[in-house]
N, C-alpha and C positions, 0 to 999 in steps of 0.2 A: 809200439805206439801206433795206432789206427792213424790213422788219413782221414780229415773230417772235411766237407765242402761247406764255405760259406755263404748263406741263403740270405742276402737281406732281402726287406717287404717281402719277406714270406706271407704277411697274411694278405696281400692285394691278391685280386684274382689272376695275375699271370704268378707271381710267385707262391701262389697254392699247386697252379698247373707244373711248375717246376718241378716242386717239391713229390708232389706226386711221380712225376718222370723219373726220379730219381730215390725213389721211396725205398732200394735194396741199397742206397749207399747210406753212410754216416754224414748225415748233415747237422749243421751249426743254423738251425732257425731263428732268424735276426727282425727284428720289429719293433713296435711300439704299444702294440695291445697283447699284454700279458695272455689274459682270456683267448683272445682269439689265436695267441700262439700254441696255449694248452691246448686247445681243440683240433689244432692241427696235429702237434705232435700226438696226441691220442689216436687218432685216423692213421697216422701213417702207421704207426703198432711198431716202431722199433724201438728199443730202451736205448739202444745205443745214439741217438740223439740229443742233441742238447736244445736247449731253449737261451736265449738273447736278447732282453728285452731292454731295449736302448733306441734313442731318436740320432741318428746318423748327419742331422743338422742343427746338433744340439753340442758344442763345440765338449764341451763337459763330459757327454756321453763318449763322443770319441777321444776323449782321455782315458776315459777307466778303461775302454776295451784294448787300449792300447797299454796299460799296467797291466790286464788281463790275460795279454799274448805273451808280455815281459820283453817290450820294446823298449827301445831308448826313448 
């Protein structure tokens, strides 16, 4: 099982610069604009990537990501 790092506001401009710094690891790109998460992960160019798209202040959203991990 790979080791993935969790990126949210990846698509604000400090977490594009993250993501980028980090562009040979396996990240989990976490946001709220699908599109502009696509366009990220196309840039970085690793398949091994995931995409995340959920509002982190949307109490709903952090329910599913929390079924998603297989939390209590």
């Amino acid at each position: 099982m790979s080791n993935f790092i969790l990126l949210t506001g990846a698509t604000s401009d400090i977490g594009k610069q993250i993501a980028n710094k980090f562009r040979d690891k396996n990240l989990i790109l976490c946001g709220r604009n699908k599109k502009e998460l696509e366009n990220l992960f196309d840039t970085l160019n690793n398949k091994n990537n995931k995409i995340l798209t959920l509002d982190l202040s949307n109490i709903q959203d952090i329910q599913s990501l929390n079924e998603i991990g297989g939390g209590d």
